[in-house]
C-alpha positions, 0 to 999 in steps of 0.5 A, spaced: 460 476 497 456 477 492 453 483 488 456 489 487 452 495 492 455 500 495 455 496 502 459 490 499 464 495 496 464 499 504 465 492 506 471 490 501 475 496 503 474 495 510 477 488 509 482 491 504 485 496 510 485 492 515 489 487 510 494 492 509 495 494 517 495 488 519 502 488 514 505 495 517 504 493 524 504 492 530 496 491 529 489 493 527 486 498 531 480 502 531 483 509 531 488 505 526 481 504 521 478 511 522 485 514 520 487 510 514 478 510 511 478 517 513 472 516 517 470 516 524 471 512 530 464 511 531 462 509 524 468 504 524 466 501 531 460 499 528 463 496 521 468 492 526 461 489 530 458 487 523 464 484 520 466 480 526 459 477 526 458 475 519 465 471 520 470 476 516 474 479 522 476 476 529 477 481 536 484 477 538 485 484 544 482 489 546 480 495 541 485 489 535 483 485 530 485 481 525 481 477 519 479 471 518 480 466 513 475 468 510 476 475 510 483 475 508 479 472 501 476 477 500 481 482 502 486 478 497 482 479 492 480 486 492 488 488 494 490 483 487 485 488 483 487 494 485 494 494 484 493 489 478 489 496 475 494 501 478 498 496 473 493 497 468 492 505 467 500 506 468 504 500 464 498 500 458 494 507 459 500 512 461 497 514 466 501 517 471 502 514 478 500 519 481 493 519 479 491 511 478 490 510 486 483 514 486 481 511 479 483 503 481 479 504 488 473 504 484 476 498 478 477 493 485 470 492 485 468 490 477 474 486 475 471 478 475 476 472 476 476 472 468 478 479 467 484 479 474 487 473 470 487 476 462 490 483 467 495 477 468 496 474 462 496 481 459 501 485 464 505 478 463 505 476 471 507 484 475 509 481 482 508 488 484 504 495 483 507 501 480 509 504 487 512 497 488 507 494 493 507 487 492 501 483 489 498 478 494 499 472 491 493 468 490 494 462 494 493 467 501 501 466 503 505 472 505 507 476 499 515 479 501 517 482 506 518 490 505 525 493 505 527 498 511 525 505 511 530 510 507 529 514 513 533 508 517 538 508 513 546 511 516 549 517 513 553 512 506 548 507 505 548 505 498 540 502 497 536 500 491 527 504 492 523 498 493 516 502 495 513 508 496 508 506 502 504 511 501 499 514 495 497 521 497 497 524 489 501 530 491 506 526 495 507 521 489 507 527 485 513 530 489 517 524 489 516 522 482 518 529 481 525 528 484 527 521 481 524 516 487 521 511 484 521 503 484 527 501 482 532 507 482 538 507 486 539 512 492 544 514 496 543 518 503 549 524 503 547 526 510 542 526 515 540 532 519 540 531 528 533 532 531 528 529 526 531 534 521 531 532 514 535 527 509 539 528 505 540 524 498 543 523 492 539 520 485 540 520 479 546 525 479 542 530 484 542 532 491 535 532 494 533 533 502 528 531 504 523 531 510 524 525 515 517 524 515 517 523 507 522 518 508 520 514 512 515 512 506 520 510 502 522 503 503 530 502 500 533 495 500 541 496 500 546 490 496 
């Protein structure tokens, strides 16, 4: 895919977040597309009908998709751009990670293979970005599997944050505000019955969190 109009970028985001659900699982729906674009169902629908005839998308069940070798392409190469720029503004610019989401969607689109690997070469190599989501490797195989939930941990787990899953500025801002970011050691104190709130401990403060928020934080234990 050539260019760089506003439909070809439509095109690439579309592929880059059916990459992404495909991931989370179980599938790829057309409600799970609207929600995560923010855009219709009807507008979504459409999308799916052209990117499956031009071979980048397949219908695998009724209402699910999934990428073709071909769209998985372009879906890799988008994703590896996007957090390779994440890296860019953070690790060299000092941005805050909690800004670099929206500025790196418009850089996925203008980085060539020459600046992806002089990005590589300066970043000396990240296997992942700055919320801890892997780097797809170029060569289309699976990155590593993601840790568990934090909200699925018992009541004295001990854990190392892995990711933040999802990239809203505000609730980044939050977490990055009490201490929860890639590579901090976490341990849950207490969990509230009835989807109640998780009570954790990091770096020497207690925080309760919503059950919701910690189901967006991904925390592997020793």
């Amino acid at each position: 895919m050539s260019g760089h109009s506003h439909f070809a970028e439509s095109i690439e985001e579309y592929l880059e977040a059916v990459y992404r659900l495909e991931r989370e699982g179980p599938g790829v729906t057309t409600s799970g597309l609207a929600s995560s674009l923010g855009v219709a169902p009807a507008s979504v629908s459409g999308m799916l009908k052209k990117l499956a005839k031009d071979g980048y998308v397949q219908q695998v069940a009724r209402g699910e998709v999934k990428l073709t070798r071909k769209g998985l392409e372009v879906a890799v190469r988008v994703l590896r751009r996007h957090r390779l720029a994440e890296r860019l503004l953070t690790d060299v610019l000092g941005m805050p990670w909690d800004e670099v989401h929206s500025e790196a969607c418009m850089l996925e689109h203008a980085i060539s293979d020459r600046v992806e690997a002089q990005l590589m070469r300066l970043l000396e190599n990240p296997s992942t970005c700055p919320h801890g989501q892997p780097i797809p490797p170029r060569d289309l195989s699976d990155p590593p599997a993601f840790g568990e939930p934090l909200a699925q941990m018992p009541e004295g787990t001990h854990a190392r944050i892995e990711s933040v899953t999802e990239e809203l500025p505000e609730i980044l801002r939050y977490l990055g505000d009490i201490g929860i970011r890639p590579g901090v050691e976490v341990s849950v104190e207490h969990k509230a019955p009835l989807g109640g709130p998780v009570t954790i401990r990091v770096n020497g403060s207690t925080h309760a969190i919503s059950l919701e928020l910690a189901r967006m934080v991904t925390v592997r234990t020793a």
